[in-house]
C-alpha positions in Angstrom: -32.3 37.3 -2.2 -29.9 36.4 0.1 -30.5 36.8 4.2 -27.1 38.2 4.7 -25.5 40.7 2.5 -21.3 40.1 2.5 -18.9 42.1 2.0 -15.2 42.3 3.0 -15.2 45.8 4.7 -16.8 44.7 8.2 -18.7 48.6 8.0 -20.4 48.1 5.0 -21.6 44.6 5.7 -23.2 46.0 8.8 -24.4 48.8 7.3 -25.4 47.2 4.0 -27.3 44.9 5.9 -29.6 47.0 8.0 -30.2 49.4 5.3 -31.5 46.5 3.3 -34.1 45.2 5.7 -35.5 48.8 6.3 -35.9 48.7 2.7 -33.8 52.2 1.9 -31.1 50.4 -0.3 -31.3 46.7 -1.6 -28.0 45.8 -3.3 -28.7 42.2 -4.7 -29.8 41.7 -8.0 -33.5 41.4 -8.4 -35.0 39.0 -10.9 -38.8 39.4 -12.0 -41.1 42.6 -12.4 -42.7 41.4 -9.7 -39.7 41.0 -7.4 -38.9 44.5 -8.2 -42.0 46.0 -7.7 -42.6 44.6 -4.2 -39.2 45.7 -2.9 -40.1 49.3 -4.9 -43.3 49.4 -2.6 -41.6 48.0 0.2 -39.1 50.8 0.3 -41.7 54.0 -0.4 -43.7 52.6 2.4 -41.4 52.1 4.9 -39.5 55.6 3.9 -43.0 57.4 4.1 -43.5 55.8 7.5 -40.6 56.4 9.1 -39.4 59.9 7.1 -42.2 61.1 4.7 -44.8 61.3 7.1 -43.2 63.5 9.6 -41.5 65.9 6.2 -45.2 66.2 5.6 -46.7 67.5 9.3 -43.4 69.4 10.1 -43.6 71.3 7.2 -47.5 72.4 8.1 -46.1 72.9 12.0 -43.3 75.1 10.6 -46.0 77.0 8.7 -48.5 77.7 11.7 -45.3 78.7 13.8 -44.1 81.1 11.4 -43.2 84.8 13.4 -42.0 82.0 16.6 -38.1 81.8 16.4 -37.8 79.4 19.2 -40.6 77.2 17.5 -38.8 77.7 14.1 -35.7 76.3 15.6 -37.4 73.3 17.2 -39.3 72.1 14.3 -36.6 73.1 11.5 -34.0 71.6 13.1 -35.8 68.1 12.8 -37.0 68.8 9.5 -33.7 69.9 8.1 -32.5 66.3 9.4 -35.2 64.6 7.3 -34.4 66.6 4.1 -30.8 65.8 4.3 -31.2 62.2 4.8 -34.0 61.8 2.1 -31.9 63.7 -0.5 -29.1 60.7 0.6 -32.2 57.8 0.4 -33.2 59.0 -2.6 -29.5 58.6 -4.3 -30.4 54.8 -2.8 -33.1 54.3 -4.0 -33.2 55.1 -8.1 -29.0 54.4 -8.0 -29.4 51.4 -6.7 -28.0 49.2 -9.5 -25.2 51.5 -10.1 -24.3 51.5 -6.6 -24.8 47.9 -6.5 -22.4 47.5 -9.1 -19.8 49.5 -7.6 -20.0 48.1 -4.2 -19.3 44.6 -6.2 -16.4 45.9 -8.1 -15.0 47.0 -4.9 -15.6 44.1 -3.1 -14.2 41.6 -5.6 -10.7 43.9 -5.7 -10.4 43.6 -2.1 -10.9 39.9 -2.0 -8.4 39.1 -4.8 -5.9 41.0 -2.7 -2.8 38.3 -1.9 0.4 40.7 -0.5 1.0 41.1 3.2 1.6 44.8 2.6 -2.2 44.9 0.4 -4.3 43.2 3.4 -2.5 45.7 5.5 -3.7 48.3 3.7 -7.1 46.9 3.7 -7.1 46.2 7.3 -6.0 49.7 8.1 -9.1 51.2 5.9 -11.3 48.7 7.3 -10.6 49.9 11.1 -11.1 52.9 10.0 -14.2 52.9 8.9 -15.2 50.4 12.1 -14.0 53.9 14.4 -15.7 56.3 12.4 -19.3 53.5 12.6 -18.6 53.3 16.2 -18.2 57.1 17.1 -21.6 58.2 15.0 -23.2 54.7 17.2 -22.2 56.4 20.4 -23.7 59.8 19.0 -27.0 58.4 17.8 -27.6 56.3 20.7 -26.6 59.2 23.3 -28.9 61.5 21.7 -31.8 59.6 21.2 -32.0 58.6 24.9 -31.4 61.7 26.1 -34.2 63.1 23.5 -36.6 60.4 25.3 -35.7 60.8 28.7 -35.8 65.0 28.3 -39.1 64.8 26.4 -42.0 66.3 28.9 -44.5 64.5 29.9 -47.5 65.1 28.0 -45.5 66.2 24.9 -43.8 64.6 21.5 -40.9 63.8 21.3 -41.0 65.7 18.1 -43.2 68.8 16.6 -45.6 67.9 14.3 -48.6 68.7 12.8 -51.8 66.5 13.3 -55.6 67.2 12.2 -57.0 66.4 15.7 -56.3 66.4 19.3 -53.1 64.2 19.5 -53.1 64.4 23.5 -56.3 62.6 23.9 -56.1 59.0 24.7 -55.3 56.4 23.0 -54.6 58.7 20.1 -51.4 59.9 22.5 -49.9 56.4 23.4 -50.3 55.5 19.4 -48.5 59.1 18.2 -45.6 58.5 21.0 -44.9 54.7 20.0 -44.7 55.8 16.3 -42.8 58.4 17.5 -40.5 56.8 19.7 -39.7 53.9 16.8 -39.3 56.5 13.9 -36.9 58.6 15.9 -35.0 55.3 16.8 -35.4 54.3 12.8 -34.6 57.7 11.8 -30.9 58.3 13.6 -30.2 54.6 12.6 -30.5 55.9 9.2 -28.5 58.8 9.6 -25.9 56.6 10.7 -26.5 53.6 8.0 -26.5 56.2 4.8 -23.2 58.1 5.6 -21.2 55.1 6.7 -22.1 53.0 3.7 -21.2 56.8 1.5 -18.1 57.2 3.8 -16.8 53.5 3.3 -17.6 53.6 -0.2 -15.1 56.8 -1.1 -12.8 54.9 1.8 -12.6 52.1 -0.5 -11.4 53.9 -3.4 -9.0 55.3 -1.4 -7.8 52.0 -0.5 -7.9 50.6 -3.9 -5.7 53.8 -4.9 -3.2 53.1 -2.7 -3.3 49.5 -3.7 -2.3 50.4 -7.2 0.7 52.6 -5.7 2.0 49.4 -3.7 1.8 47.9 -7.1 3.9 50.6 -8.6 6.0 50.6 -5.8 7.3 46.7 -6.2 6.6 46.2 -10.0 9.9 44.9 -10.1 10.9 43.4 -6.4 10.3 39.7 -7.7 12.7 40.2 -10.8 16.6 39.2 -10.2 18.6 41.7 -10.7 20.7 42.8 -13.3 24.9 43.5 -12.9 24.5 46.3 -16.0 21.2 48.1 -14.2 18.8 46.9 -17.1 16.3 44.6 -17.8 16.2 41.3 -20.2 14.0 40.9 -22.8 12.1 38.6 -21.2 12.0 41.0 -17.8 10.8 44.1 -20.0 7.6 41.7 -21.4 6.4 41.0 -17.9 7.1 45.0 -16.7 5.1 45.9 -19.8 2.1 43.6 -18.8 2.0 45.2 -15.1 2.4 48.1 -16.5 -0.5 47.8 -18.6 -2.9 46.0 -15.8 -1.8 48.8 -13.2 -2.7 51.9 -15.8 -6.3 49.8 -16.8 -6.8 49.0 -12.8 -6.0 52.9 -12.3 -8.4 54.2 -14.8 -11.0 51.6 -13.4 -10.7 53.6 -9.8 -10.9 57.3 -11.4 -14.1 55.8 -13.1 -15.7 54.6 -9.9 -14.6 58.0 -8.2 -16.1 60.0 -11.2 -19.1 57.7 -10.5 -19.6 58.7 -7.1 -19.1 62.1 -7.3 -22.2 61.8 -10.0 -24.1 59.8 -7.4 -23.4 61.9 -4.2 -22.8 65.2 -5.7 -26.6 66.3 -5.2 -27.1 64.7 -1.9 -23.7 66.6 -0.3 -24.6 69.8 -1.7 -28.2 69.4 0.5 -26.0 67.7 3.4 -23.8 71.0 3.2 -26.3 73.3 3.0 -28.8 71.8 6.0 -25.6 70.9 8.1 -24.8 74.8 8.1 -28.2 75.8 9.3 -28.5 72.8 11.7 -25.2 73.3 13.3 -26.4 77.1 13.7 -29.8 76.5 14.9 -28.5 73.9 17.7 -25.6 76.2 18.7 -28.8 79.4 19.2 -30.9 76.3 21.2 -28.0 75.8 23.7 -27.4 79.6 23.7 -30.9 80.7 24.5 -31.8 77.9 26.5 -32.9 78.5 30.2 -34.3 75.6 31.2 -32.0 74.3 33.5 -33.3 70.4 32.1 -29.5 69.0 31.5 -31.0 66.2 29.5 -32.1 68.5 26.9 -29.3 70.7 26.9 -27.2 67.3 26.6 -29.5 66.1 23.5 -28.8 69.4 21.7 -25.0 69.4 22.4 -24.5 65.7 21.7 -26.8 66.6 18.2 -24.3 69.5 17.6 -21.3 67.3 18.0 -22.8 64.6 15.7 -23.5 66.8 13.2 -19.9 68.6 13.1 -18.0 65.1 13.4 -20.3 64.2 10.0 -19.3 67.1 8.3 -15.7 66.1 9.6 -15.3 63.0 8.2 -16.9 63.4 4.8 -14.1 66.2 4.6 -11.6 63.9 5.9 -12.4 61.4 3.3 -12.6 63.6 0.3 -9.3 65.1 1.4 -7.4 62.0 1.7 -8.8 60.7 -1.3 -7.4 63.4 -2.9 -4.2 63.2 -1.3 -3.9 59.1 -1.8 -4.8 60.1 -5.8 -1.5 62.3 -6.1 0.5 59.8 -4.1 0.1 57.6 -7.2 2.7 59.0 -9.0 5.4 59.5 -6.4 5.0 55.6 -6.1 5.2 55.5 -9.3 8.6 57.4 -9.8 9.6 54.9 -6.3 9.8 51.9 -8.9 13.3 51.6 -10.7 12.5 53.2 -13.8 15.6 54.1 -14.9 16.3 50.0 -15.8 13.3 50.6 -17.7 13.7 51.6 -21.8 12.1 54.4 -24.0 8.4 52.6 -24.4 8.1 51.5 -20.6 9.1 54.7 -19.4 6.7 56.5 -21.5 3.8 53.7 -20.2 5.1 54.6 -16.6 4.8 58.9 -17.4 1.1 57.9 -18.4 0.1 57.3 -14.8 2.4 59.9 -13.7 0.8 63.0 -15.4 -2.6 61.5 -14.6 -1.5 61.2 -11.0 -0.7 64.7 -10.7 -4.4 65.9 -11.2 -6.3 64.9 -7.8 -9.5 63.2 -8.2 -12.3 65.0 -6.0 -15.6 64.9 -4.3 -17.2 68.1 -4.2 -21.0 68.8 -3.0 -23.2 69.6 -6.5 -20.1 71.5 -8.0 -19.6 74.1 -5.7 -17.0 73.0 -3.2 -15.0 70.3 -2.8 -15.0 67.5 0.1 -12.2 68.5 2.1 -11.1 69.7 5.6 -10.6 73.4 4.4 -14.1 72.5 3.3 -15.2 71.6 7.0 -13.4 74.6 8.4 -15.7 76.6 6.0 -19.0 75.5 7.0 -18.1 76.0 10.8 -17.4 79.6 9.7 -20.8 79.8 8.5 -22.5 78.2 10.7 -20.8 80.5 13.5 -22.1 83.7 10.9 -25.7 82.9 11.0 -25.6 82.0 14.5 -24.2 85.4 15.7 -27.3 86.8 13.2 -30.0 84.5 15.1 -28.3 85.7 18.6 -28.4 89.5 17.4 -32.0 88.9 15.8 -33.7 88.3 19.3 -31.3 90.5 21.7 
């Protein structure tokens, strides 16, 4: 395997790369039983460690606390976090190949990209995805130094369950380093998953809009005509790019229909534990007395991560819907009217396909978009004023 994993979106490489040394997703190809079989162990040992362990205990603590809301909120809020970001890991984990393959694809369309207007296009999707890396860095980091510096002292940084008395020494100082690394490990992951997921629908957003340029200047290198019309010999190389452009754009809806197979599951539990997490940390900051402003920091800078997450999948899954349609306006940009019968018909093939939006939606139900976003909010703003009225 290679030490570095490349790749031309400066996000993914990042992201790609640290994913693969924490063993959640390993993108090369793998040769050997044997080779595959380690990294298998690999991964479900360091995803037990880090994640499966404390799904296990929090899920007992959440049991023995049952009747406590405030307890409920603490623990369930954590646990929620875990479920969410397994449901992504496990998409990782037994897609890898197909993700693998689609990450290539991707990567080798990019590269082969020669036109100023293309690598602008590309650059402006790559500093996109760079901001949205950089804002959930600032979250993650924010809130997991505030969660260590508000943690009391003689406490966990995080509820869970043990069999014996974890406050006795040395058993303490070894529960609090695992702790501290797995919480560090843990919001790295949140941040690694849904950037590599976000940049991967942000890619075929970029190659969509790639394919429009295309459209657009089909025929800016041909000289042009005094009667309006192309020669025979103009009308050959129209019907080639013609034909490359509609198997390029049928290429793209397959790797969005891919994705949407791939992610599908994992948004619908993203959605779903986003809507109670948002409400749960809204009813923390509501209820809170404590007048410690780390904590109340932790929770608000947790609330404001998990909001701007929901955010930008529904940003992405909007626009990539948007960019889809866009397809066949640049198509009907291109001077089709030089163009006879047959090329016109080729050119109407896009065209109507165009007009249906391709979409990410969460298991089915709804689709990625801001609308989308606004909806959850809505909810989460529902069960909260239910939690409030529940303990008034």
């Amino acid at each position: 395997m290679k030490l570095v994993f490349d790749n031309f979106i400066s996000a993914l490489k990042v992201t790609l790369n640290w994913s693969r040394y924490i063993g959640i997703f390993i993108p090369d190809e793998l040769t050997g039983r044997r080779q595959k079989l380690l990294v298998q162990a690999y991964s479900v040992f360091m995803y037990y460690l880090f994640i499966g362990f404390f799904i296990t205990t929090q899920i007992i603590s959440f049991i023995l606390v049952w009747g406590d809301l405030n307890l409920m909120t603490d623990v369930g809020l954590v646990l929620g976090t875990n479920l969410a970001l397994s449901a992504k890991i496990a998409v990782f984990f037994f897609k890898r190949e197909d993700l693998a393959n689609i990450l290539k694809k991707n990567d080798d369309t990019l590269r082969s990209e020669t036109r100023a207007e293309g690598k602008k296009i590309i650059s402006e999707i790559d500093r996109e995805t760079n901001a949205f890396m950089k804002v959930f860095f600032c979250f993650g980091v924010g809130t997991v130094i505030a969660w260590f510096l508000s943690t009391p002292k003689g406490e966990l940084h995080m509820i869970t369950w043990y069999p014996f008395d974890f406050k006795r020494s040395p058993a303490y100082e070894i529960i609090m380093i695992h702790q501290t690394i797995a919480v560090a490990v843990i919001a790295s992951l949140l941040i690694t998953v849904d950037i590599i997921m976000l940049s991967m629908i942000a890619v075929c957003r970029c190659r969509v809009k790639l394919v429009g340029l295309s459209l657009q200047t089909i025929c800016d290198d041909l000289p042009c005509n005094v009667k309006n019309k192309l020669t025979s010999d103009e009308e050959v190389i129209v019907a080639k790019r013609i034909r490359e452009y509609i198997i390029e754009h049928q290429a793209i809806l397959d790797c969005i229909s891919e994705l949407q197979n791939h992610f599908s599951p994992a948004l619908l539990v993203q959605l779903l534990t986003s809507v109670v997490i948002i409400c749960v940390t809204a009813y923390q900051l509501a209820v809170e007395k404590s007048s410690d402003l780390l904590r109340k920091f932790t929770m608000a800078s947790f609330l404001f991560a998990m909001s701007t997450e929901m955010f930008t999948f529904g940003y992405q899954g909007g626009h990539l819907s948007h960019d889809s349609m866009e397809v066949a306006t640049a198509a009907y940009s291109c001077p089709w009217y030089t163009f006879p019968t047959s090329l016109k018909r080729s050119l109407l093939v896009i065209m109507i396909r165009a007009q249906q939006p391709a979409l990410l939606t969460a298991g089915g139900f709804t689709t990625l978009s801001l609308e989308t976003f606004v909806t959850i909010m809505k909810a989460s703003y529902s069960f909260f004023t239910v939690l409030q009225e529940a303990t008034d």
